[in-house]
C-alpha positions as CSV (number, residue, x, y, z in Angstrom):
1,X,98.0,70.9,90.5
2,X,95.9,72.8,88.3
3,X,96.3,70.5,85.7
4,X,94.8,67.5,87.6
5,X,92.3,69.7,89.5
6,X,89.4,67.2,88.3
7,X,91.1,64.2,89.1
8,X,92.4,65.4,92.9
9,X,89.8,68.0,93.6
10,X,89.9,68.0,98.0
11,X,93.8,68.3,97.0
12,X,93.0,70.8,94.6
13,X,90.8,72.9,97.4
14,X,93.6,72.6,100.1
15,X,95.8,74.4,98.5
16,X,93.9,76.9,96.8
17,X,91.5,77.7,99.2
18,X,90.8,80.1,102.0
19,X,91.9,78.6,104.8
20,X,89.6,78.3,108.4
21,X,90.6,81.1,110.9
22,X,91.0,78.2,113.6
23,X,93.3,75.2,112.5
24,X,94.0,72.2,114.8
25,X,95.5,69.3,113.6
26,X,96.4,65.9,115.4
27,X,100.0,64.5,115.3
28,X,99.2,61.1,112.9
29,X,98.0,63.4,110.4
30,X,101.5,65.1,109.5
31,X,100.4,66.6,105.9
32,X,97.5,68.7,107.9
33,X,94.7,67.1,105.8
34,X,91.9,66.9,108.0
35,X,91.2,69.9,110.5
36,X,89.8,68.9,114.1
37,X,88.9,72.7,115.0
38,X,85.2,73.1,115.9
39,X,84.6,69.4,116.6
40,X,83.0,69.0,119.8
41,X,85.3,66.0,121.3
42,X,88.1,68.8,120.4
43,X,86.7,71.4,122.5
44,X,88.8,71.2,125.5
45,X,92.1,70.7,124.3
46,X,91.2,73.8,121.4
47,X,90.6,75.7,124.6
48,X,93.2,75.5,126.4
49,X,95.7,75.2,123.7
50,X,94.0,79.2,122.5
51,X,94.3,80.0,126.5
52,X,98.1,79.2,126.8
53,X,98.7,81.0,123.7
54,X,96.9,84.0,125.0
55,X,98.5,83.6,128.3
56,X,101.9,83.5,126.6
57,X,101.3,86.6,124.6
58,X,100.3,88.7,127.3
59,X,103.2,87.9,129.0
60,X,105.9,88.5,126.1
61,X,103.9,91.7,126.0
62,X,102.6,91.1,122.6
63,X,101.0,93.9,120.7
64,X,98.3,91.7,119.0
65,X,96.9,90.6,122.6
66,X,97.7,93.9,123.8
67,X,95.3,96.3,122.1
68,X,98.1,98.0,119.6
69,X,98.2,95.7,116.3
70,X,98.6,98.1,114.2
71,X,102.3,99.0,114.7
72,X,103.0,95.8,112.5
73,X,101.7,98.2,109.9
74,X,104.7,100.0,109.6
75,X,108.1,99.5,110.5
76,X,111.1,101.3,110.3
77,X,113.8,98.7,108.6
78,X,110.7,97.5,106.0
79,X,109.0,100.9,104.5
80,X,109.4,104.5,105.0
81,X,107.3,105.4,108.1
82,X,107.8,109.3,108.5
83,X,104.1,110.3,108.8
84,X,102.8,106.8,109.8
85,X,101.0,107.0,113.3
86,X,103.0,104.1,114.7
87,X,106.5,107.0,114.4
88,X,106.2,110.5,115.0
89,X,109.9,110.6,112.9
90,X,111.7,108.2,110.3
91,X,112.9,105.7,112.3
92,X,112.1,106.6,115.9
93,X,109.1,104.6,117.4
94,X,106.1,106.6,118.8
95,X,106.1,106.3,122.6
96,X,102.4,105.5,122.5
97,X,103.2,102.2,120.9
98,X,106.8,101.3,123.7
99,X,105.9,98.6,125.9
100,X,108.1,99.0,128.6
């Protein structure tokens, strides 16, 4: 890709670029070329898509929706957590952080 930058430059940005915090894409456009987000006859179904997700989260008690991101920062099974604030010891969650 690099090589043919000049001659396929959107292509080139695509996938090199930062991509758009809010994505939406249409079925009969399956390689994700042109993003719908933000475009105003998108509005409503960008809405309630984003309000079942939230719904969804909230109700799988997830910890990005739930105030308490952070414990994806650490884990006990990916990188030695003994003094992280997410585990008071190795390996043993903090009780702030159980959603019960």
């Amino acid at each position: 890709m690099i090589k043919h930058k000049e001659k396929y430059p959107r292509l080139f940005a695509l996938s090199t670029a930062k991509l758009p915090n809010k994505k939406l894409y249409i079925v009969t456009d399956p390689a994700c070329l042109v993003n719908l987000a933000g475009k105003p006859e998108y509005k409503k179904i960008q809405t309630e898509l984003r309000d079942t997700l939230i719904k969804n989260l909230k109700e799988q008690k997830d910890p990005r929706v739930l105030g308490y991101a952070d414990i994806f920062d650490c884990y006990p099974a990916t990188a030695p957590c003994g003094t992280s604030r997410n585990f008071k010891e190795r390996d043993k969650y903090n009780p702030k952080y159980e959603v019960k």
